[in-house]
N, C-alpha and C positions, 0 to 999 in steps of 0.2 A: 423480541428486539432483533435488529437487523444490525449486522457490522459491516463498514465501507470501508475500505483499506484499495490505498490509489496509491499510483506510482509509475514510475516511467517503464520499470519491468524488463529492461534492457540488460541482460537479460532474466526471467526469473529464473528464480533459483531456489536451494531447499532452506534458506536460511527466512525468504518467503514466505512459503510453504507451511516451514514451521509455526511460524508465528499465527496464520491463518485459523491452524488447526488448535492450538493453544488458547486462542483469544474467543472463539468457538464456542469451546469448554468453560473458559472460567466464567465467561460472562451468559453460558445458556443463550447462545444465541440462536435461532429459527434458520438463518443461513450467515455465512461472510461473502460478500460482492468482491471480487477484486477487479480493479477499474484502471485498466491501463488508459494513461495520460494521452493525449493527442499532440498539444502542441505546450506543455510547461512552459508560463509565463515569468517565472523566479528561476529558470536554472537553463546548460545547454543545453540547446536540440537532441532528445539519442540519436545513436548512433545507427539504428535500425528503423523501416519507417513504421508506421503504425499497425498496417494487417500484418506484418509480420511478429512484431509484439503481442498481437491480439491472437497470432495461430499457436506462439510459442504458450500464451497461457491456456486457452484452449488444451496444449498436448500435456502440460503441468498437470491440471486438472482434471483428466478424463477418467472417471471413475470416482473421483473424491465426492460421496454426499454434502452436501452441505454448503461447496466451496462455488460460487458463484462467478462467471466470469461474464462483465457488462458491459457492455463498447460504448455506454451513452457519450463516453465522450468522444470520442473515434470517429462516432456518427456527427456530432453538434459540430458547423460549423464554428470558425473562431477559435481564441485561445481557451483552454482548458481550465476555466474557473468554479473550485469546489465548489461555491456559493451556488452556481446554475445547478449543478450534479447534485446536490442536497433539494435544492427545490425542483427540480425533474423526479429527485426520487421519493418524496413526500408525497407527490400527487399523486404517485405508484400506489402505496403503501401508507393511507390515513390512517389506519389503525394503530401502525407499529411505532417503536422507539426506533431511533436509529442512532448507533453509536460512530460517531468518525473516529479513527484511529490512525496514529501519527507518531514517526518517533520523535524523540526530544531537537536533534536539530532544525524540523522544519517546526515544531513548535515556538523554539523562541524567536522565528523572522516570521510569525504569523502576522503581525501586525503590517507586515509589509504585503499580504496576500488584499486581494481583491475586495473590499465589501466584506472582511474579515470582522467585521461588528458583526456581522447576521447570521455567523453558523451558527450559533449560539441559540438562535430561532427556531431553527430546523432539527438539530441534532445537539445530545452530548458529546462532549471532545474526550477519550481517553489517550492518555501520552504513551507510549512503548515506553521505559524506560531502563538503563544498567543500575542494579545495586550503587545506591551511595548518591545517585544523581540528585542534585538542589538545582529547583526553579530560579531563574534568574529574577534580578530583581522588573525590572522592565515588564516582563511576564507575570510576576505577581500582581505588580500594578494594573494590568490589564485584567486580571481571572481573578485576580485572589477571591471576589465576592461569590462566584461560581465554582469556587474547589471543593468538593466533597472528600469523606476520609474513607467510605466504605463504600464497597460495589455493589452494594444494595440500593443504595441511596440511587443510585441512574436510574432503577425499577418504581419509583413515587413520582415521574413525571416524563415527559414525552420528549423534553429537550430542555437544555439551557446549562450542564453540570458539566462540570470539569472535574478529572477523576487522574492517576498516576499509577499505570500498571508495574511493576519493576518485572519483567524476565531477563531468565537468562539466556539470551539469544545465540544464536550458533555464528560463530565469525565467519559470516560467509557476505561477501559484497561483489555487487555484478561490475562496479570498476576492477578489479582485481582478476575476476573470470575473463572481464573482454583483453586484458592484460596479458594473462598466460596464453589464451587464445589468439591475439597478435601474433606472439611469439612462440607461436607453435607448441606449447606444452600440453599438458594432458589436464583437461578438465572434469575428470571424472569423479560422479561421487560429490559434486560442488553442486549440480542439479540434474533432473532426472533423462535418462538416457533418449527420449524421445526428445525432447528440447535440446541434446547435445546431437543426437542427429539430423534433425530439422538445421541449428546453425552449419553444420558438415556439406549437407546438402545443399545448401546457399550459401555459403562461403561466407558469411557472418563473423563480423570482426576479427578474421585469420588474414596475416599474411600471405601465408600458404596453406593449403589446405590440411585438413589434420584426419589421420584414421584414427575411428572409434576402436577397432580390431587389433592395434597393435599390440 
């Protein structure tokens, strides 16, 4: 099975990262693609443009077996709709499952996503979720017939299951880095020092420029 994990990636970071390497694991996956967005159709523009997201994952990732980083969208004219990125990545890889993976907010405005009947075709949907999290009802009505209880169950067919991973994720958010980094604070430790040197180096949502050395 293959894992898709998309995002704007502005910037990434090890709360990212983590998740990556965790979802990897529990589900045995073959590799995780992480698929930085081009143009997000439901949210604003980042704030960085696309090969620059695309170098910062790149420098995330170098050395990490497993962790896959795919420009399909970067490349594809138009806006950025998972629906094309699943059936671009299907035609890749007939063999394989492909699991998408999402945390709970973009989950419950799915139904407002693109041709959001059809991933269901392509691929299993697992949700990120916090301890404690309940599906809305709206969401239910849409999956409920597609919710599986065990993560086994995504392994007896190629696509169609909806599944509910709970981690415990690291409170780390790329709004909050390009924040301190505005404002000139120290972002270290929040993600890996090649992706904090690369924004230094191009001045990437600073005010004013900031040393990595101080």
């Amino acid at each position: 099975m293959i894992g898709i994990y998309g995002g704007t990636f502005d910037p990434v970071h090890y709360g990212h990262l983590r998740t990556a390497v965790e979802i990897k694991a529990l589900f045995k996956l073959s590799e995780v693609r992480l698929i930085p967005c081009a143009r997000p159709p439901h949210r604003d523009a980042p704030m960085t443009d696309a090969e620059q997201r695309l170098t910062m994952l790149h420098l995330a990732l170098d050395g990490q077996p497993g962790l896959i980083v795919d420009d399909c969208e970067i490349r594809r004219k138009g806006p950025s709709y998972t629906i094309d990125t699943l059936v671009h990545l299907k035609t890749l890889v007939v063999s394989e499952a492909l699991i998408l993976f999402m945390g709970t907010d973009a989950f419950a405005g799915i139904d407002k996503w693109y041709q959001w009947q059809r991933l269901l075709d392509y691929a299993h949907i697992v949700v990120i979720t916090r301890p404690g999290y309940q599906m809305p009802r709206p969401t239910q009505e849409n999956f409920g017939a597609h919710w599986v209880s065990e993560r086994a169950q995504l392994e007896t067919d190629q696509a169609g299951k909806v599944y509910f991973q709970t981690l415990t994720q690291l409170d780390i958010s790329a709004t909050a880095i390009r924040t301190l980094l505005q404002q000139g604070q120290d972002a270290r430790f929040l993600l890996p020092d090649k992706v904090l040197n690369f924004i230094q180096q191009h001045h990437l949502y600073q005010a004013t420029p900031f040393n990595l050395e101080k």
